[in-house]
MDTraj code that builds the backbone (N, CA, C; nanometers):
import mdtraj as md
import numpy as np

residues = "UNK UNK UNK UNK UNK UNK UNK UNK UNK UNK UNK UNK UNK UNK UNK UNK UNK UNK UNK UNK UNK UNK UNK UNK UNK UNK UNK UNK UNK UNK UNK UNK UNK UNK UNK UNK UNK UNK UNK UNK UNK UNK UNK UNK UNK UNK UNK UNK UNK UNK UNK UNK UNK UNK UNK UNK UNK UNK UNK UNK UNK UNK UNK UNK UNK UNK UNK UNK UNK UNK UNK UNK UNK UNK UNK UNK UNK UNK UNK UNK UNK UNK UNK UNK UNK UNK UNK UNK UNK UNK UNK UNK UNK UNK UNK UNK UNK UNK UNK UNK UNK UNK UNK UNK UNK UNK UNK UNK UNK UNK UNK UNK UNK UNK UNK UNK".split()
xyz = np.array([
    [-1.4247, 0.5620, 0.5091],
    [-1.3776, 0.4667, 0.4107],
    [-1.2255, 0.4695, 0.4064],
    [-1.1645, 0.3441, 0.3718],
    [-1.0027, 0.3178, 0.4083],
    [-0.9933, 0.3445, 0.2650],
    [-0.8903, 0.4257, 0.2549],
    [-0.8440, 0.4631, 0.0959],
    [-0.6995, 0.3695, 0.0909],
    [-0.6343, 0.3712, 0.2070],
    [-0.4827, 0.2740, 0.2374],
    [-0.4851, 0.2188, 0.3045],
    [-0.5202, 0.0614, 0.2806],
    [-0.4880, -0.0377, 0.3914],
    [-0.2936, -0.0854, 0.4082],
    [-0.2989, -0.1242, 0.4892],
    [-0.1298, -0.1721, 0.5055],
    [-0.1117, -0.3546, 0.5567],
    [-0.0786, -0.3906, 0.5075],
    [-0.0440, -0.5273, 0.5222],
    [0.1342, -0.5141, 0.5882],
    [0.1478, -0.5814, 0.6987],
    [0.2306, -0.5902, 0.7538],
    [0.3126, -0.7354, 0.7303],
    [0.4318, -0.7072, 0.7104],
    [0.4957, -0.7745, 0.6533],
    [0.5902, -0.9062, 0.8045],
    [0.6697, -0.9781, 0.7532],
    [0.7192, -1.0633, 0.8216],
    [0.8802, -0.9893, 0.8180],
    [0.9405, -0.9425, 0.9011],
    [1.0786, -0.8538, 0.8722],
    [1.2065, -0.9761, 0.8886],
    [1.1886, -1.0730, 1.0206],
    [1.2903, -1.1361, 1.1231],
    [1.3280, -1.2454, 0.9556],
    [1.1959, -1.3351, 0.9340],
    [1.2197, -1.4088, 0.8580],
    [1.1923, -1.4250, 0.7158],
    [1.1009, -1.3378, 0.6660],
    [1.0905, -1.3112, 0.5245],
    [1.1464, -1.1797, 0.4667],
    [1.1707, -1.1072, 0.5186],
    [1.2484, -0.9716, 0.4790],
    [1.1255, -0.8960, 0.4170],
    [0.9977, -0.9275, 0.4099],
    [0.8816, -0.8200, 0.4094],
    [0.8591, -0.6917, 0.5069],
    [0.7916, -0.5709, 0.4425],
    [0.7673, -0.4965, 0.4995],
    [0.6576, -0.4557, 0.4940],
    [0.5727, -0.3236, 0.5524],
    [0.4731, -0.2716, 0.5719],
    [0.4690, -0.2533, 0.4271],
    [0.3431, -0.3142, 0.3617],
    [0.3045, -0.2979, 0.2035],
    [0.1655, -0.2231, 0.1998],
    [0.1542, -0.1063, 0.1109],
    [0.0278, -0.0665, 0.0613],
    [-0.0405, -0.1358, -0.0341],
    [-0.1863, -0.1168, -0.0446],
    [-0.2685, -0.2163, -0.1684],
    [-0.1740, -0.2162, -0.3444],
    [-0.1333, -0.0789, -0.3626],
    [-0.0702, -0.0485, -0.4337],
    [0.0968, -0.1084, -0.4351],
    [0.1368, -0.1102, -0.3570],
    [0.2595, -0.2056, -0.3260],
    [0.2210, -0.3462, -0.3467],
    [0.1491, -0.4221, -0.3230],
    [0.1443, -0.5692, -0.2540],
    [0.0832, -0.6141, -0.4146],
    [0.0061, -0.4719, -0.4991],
    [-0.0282, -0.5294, -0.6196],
    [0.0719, -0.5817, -0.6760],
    [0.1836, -0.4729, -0.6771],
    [0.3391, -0.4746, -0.7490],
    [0.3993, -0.6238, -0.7066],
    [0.3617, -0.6782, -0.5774],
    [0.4460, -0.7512, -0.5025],
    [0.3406, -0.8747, -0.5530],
    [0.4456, -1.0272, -0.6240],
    [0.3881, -1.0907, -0.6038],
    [0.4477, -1.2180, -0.5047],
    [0.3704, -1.3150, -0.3534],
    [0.4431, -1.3824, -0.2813],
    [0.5245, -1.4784, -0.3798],
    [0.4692, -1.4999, -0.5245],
    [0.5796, -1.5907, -0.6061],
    [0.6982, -1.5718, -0.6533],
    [0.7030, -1.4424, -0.5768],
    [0.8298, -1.3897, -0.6742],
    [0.9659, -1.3767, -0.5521],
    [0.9510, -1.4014, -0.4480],
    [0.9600, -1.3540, -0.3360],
    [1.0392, -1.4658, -0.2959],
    [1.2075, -1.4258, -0.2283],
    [1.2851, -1.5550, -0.2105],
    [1.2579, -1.6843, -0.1529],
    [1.2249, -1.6672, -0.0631],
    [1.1369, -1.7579, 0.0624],
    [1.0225, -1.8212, 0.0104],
    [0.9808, -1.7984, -0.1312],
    [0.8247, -1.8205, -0.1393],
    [0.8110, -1.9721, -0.1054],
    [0.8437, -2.0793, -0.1225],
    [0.8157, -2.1571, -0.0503],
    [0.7555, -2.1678, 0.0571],
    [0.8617, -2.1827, 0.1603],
    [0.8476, -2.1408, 0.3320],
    [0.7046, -2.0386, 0.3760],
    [0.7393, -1.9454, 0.3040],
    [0.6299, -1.8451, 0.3072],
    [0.5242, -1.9108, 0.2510],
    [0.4933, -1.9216, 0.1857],
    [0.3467, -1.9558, 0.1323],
    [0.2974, -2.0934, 0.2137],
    [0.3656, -2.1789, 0.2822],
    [0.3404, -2.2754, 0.3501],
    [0.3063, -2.2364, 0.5042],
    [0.4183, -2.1227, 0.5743],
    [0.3865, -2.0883, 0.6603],
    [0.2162, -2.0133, 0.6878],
    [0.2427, -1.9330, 0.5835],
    [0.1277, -1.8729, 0.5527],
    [-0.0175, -1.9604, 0.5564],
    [0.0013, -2.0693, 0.4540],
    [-0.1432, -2.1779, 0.5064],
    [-0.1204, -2.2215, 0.6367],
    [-0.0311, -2.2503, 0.6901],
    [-0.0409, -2.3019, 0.8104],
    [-0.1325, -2.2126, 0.9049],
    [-0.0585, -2.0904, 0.8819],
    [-0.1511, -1.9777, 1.0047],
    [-0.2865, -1.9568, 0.9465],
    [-0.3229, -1.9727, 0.7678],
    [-0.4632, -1.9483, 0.7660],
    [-0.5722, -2.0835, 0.8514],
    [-0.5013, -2.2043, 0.8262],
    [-0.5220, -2.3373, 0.8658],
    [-0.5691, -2.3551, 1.0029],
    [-0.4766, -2.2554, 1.0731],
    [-0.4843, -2.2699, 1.2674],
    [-0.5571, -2.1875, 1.3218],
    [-0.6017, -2.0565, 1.2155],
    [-0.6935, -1.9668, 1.2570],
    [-0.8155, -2.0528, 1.1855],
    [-0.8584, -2.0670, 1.0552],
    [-0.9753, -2.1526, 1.0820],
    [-1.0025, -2.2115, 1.1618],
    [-0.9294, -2.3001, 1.2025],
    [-0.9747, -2.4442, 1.3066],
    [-0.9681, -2.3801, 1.4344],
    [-0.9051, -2.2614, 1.4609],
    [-0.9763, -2.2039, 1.5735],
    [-1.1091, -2.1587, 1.6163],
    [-1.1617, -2.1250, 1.4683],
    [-1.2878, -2.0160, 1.4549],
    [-1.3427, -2.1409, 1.4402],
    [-1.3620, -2.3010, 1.4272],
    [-1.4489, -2.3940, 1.3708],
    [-1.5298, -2.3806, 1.2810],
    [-1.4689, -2.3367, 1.1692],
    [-1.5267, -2.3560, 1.0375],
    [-1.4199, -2.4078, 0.9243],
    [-1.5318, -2.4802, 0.8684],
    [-1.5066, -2.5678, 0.7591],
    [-1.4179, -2.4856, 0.6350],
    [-1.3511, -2.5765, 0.5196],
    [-1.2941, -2.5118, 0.3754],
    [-1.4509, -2.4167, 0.3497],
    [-1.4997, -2.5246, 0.3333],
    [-1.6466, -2.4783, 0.2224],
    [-1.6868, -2.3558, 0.3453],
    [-1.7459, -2.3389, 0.4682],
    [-1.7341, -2.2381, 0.5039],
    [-1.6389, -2.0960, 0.4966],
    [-1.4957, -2.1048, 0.5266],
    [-1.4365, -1.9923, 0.4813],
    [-1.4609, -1.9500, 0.3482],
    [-1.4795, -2.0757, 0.2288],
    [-1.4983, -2.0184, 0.1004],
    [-1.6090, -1.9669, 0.0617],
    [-1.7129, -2.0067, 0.1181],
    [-1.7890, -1.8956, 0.1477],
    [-1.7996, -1.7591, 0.1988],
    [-1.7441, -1.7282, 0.2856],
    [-1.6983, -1.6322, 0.3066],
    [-1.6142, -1.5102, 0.2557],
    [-1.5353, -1.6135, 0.1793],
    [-1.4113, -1.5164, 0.0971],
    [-1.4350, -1.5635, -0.0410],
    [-1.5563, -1.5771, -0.0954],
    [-1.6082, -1.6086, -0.2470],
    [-1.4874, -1.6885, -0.3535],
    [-1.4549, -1.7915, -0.2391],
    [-1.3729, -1.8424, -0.3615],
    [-1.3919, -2.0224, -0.3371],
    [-1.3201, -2.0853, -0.4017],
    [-1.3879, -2.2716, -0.3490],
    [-1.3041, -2.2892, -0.2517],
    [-1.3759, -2.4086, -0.1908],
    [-1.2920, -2.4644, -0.0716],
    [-1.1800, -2.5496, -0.1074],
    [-1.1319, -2.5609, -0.2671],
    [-1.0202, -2.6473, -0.3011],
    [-0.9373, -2.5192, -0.2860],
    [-0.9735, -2.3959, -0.3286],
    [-0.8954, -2.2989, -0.3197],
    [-0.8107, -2.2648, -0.1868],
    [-0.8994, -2.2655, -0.1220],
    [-0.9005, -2.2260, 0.0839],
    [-0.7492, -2.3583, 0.0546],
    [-0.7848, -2.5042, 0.0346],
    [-0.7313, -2.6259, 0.0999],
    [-0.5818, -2.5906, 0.0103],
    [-0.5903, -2.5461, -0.0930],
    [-0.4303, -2.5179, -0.1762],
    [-0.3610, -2.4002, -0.1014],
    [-0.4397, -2.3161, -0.0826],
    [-0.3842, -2.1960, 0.0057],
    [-0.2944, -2.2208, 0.1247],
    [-0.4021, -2.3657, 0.2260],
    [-0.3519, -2.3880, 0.3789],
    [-0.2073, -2.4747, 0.2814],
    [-0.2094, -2.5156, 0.2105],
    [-0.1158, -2.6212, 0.1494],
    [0.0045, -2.5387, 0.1151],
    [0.0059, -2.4018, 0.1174],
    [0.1042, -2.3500, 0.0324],
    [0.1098, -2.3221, -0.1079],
    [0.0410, -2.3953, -0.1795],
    [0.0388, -2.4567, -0.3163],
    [-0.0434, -2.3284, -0.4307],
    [-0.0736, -2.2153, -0.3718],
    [-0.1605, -2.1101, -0.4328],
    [-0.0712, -1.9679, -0.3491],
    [-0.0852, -1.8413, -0.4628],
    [-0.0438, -1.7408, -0.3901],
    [-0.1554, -1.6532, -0.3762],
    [-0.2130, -1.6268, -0.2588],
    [-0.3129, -1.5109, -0.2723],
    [-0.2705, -1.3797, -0.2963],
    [-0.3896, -1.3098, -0.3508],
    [-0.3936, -1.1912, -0.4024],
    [-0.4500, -1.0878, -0.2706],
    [-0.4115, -0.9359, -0.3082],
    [-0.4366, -0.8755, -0.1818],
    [-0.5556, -0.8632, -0.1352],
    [-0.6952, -0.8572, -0.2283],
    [-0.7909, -0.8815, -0.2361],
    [-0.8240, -1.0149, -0.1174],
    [-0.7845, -1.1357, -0.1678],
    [-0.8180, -1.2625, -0.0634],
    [-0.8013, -1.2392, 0.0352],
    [-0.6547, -1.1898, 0.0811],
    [-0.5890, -1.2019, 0.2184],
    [-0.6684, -1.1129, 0.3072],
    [-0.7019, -1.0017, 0.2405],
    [-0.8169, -0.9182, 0.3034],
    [-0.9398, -0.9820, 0.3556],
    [-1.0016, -1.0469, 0.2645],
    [-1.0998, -1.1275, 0.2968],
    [-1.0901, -1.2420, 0.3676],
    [-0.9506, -1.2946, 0.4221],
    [-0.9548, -1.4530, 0.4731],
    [-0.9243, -1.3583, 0.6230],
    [-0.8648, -1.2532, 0.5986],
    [-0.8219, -1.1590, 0.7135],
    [-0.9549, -1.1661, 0.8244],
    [-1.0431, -1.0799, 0.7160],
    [-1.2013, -1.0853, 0.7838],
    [-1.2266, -1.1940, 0.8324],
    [-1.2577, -1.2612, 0.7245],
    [-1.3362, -1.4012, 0.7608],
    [-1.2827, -1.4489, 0.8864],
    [-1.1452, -1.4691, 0.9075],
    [-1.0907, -1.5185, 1.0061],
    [-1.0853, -1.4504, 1.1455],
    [-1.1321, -1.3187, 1.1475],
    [-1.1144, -1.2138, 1.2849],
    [-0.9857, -1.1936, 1.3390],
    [-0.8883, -1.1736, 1.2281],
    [-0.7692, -1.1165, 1.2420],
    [-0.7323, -1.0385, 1.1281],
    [-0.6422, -0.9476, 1.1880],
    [-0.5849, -0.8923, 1.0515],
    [-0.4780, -0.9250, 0.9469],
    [-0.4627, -0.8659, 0.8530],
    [-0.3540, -0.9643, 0.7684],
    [-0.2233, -0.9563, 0.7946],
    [-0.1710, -0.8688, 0.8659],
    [-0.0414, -0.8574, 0.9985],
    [-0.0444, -0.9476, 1.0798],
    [-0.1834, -0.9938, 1.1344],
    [-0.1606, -1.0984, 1.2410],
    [-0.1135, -1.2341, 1.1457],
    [-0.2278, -1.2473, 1.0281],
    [-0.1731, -1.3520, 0.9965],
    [-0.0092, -1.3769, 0.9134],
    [0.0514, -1.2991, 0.8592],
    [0.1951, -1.2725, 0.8603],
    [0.2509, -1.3206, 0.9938],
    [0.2520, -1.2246, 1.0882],
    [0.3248, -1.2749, 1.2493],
    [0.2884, -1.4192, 1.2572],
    [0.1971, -1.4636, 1.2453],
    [0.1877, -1.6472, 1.2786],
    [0.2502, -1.7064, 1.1936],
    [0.2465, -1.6802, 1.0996],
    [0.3125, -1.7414, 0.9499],
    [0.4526, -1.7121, 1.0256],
    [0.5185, -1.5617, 1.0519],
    [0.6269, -1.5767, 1.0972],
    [0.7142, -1.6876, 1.2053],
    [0.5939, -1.6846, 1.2936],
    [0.6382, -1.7317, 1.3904],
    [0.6642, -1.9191, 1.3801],
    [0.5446, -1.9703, 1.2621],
    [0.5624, -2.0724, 1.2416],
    [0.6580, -2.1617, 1.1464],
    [0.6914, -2.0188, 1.0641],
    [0.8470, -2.0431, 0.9781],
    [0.9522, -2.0908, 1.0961],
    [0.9715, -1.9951, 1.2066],
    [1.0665, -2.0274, 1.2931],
    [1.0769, -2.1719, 1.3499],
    [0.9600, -2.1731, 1.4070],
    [0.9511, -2.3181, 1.4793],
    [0.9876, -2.3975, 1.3396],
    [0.9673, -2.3995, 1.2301],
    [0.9837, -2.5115, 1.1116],
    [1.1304, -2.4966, 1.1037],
    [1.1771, -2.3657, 1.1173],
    [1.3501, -2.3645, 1.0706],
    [1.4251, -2.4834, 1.2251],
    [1.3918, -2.4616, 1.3401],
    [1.4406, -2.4882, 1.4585],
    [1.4311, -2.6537, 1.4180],
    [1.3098, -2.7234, 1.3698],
    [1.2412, -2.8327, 1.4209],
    [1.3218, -2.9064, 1.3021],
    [1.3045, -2.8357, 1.1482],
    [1.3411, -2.8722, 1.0309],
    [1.4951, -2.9418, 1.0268],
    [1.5051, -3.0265, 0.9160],
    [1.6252, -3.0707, 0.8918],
    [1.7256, -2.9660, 0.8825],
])
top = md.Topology()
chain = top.add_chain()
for i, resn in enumerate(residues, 1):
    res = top.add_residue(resn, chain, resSeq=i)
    for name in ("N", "CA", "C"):
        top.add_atom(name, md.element.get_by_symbol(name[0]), res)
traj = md.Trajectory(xyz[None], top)
């Protein structure tokens, strides 16, 4: 049994770091300079890993016991998950919640490059 999970943070472009459950409680993404960017990047990568795995809102929300308006505000940016979710969209999705950070990272970048 995992007594400390670690959520890996985005360093290049959000200035996050390796967070414990106990950390990330403390930590909320709303509070967090970037939260914008971040929380958008962030649906984006939950968004591109669904539609990789081909499943539906209402499927992942099934999965991660929450509604599929929830899942669709999340990919939107528009919701901050809790460490609890990210764990579970982690699963659901067959990545970990580091991976999905790094995509989120990586897709902040391409938005900064592409962006006005």
């Amino acid at each position: 049994m995992h007594t400390r999970r670690r959520v890996k943070g985005t360093d290049a472009v959000f200035g996050l770091r390796q967070l414990s459950k106990v950390e990330f409680a403390r930590f909320s993404l709303s509070e967090h300079p970037h939260t914008p960017r971040l929380l958008r990047a962030l649906g984006l990568a939950i968004r591109e890993r669904r539609e990789q795995r081909h499943l539906s809102r209402a499927e992942l929300a099934a999965q991660t016991r929450v509604t599929a308006e929830r899942i669709g505000a999340l990919e939107r940016g528009r919701s901050d998950p809790d460490y609890e979710l990210l764990l579970a969209l982690a699963d659901a999705l067959g990545v970990g919640v580091g991976a999905l950070f790094t995509r989120a990272e990586a897709l902040a970048q391409e938005d900064r490059r592409t962006g006005p």
